[in-house]
C-alpha positions in Angstrom: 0.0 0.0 0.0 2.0 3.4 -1.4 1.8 6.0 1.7 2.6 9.6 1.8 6.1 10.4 3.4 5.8 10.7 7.4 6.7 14.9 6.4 6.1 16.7 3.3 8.8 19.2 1.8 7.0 23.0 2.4 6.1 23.4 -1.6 4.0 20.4 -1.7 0.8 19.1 -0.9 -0.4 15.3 -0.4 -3.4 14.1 -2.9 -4.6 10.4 -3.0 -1.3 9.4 -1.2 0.9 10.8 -3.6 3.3 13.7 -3.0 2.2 17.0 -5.6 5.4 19.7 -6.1 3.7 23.0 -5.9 4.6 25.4 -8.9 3.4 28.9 -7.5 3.2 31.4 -10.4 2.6 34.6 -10.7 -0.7 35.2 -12.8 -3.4 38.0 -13.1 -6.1 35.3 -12.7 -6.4 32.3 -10.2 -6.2 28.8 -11.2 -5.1 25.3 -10.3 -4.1 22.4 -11.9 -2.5 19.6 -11.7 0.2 17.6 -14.3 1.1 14.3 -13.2 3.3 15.0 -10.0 2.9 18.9 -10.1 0.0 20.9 -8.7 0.5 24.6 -10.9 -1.2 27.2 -9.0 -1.5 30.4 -11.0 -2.3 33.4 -8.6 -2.1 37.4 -8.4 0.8 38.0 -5.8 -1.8 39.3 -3.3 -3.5 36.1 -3.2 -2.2 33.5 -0.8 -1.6 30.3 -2.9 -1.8 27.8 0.4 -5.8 29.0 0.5 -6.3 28.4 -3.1 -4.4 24.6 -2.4 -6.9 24.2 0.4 -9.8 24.9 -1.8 -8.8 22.7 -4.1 -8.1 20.0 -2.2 -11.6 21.1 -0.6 -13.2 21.0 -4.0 -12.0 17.1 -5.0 -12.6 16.3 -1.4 -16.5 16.5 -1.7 -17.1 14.3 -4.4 -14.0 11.5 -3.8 -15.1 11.0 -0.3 -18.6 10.5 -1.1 -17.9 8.1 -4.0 -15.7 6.3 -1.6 -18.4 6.1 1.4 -21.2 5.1 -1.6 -18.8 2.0 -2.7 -18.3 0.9 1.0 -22.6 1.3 2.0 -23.1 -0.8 -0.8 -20.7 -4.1 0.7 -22.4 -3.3 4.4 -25.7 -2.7 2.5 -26.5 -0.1 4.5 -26.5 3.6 3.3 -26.2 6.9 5.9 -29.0 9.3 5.6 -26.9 11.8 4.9 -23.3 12.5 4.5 -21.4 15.9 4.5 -17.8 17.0 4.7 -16.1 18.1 8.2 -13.4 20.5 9.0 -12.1 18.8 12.4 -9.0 19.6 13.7 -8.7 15.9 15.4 -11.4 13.5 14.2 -11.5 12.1 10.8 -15.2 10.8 10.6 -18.4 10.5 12.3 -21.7 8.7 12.6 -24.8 9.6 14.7 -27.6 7.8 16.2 -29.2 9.5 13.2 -26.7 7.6 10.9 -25.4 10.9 9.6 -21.7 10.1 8.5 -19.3 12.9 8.1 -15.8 12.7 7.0 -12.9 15.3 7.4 -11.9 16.8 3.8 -8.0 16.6 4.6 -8.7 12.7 3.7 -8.4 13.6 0.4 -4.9 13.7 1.0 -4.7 9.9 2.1 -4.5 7.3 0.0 -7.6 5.4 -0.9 -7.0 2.4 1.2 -7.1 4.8 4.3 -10.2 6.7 2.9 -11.6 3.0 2.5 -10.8 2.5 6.3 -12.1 5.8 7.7 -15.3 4.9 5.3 -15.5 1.3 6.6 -15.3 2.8 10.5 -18.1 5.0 10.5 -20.7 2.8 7.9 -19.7 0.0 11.0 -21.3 2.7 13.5 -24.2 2.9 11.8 -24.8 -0.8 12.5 -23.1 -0.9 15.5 -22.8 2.7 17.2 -19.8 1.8 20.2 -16.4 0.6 20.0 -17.5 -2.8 20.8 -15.8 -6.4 19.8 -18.9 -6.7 17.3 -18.2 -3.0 16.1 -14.7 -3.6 15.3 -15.4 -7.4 14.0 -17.9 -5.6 11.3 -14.9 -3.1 10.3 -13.0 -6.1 10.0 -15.4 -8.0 7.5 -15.5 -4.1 5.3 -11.6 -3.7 5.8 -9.9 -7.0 6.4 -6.5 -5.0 6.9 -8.3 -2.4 9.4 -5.6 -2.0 12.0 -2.3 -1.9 10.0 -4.3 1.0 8.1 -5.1 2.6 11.1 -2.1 2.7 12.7 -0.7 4.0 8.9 -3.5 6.7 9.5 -2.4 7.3 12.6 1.6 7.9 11.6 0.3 10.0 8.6 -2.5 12.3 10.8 0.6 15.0 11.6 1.2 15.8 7.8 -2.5 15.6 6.8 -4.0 17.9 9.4 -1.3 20.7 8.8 -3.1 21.9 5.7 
């Protein structure tokens, strides 16, 4: 399973696992876009080019994640009433009694078998809503390799939560 490096150099940002080179240029419109292991971010120099990263990281982040949860629901056979993006300094997903999953945008900068993992954790809640043996036994049957990816998660959370 390829992992993003335990630190990132300064002028690059993770996506999917994969380290990006940022290419700041100077521009009289914004843009972003990436080419292959490059993330070109066109911007006037009064814009801040980290906030434009962050957006579009926010941007893919909405529509991966939710693709990713969708694939998962459909091996559990269960599907969350509603899902939405979060912004948590700490916590990378969510379930409530209500079975209303949310999952932190940063993920986006994981690689999919840990976006798999966070997705498998919190479609578990929804069928069991503790940390009990039977919880963890029902991640286990969604993500057979659960705990080496959440440990991975866990040695990769410093880099992902700086952006």
């Amino acid at each position: 399973m390829p992992s993003v490096a335990v630190a990132k150099p300064a002028n690059a940002v993770c996506y999917l696992g994969r380290t990006l080179t940022l290419d700041v240029r100077a521009s009289l419109f914004c843009d972003v876009q990436r080419h292959g292991d490059a993330l070109h971010v066109y911007a006037p120099l009064d814009i801040d080019a980290q906030t434009l990263v962050r957006n579009w990281l926010l941007a893919r982040a909405g529509a991966l994640l939710a693709w990713r949860l969708a694939r998962m629901a459909r091996r559990l056979g269960r599907t969350p009433s509603r899902f939405a993006l979060s912004d948590a300094q700490t916590q990378w997903g969510s379930c409530t009694r209500r079975g209303h999953v949310r999952l932190n945008w940063r993920l986006v900068q994981a690689p999919l078998a840990l976006i798999d993992y966070v997705a498998a954790h919190e479609l578990a809640h929804l069928v069991h809503l503790d940390h009990s043996p039977r919880f963890w036994a029902q991640v286990a049957e969604l993500c057979p390799d659960a705990l080496a990816r959440r440990a991975e998660l866990r040695t990769m959370s410093g880099v992902l939560f700086q952006v």
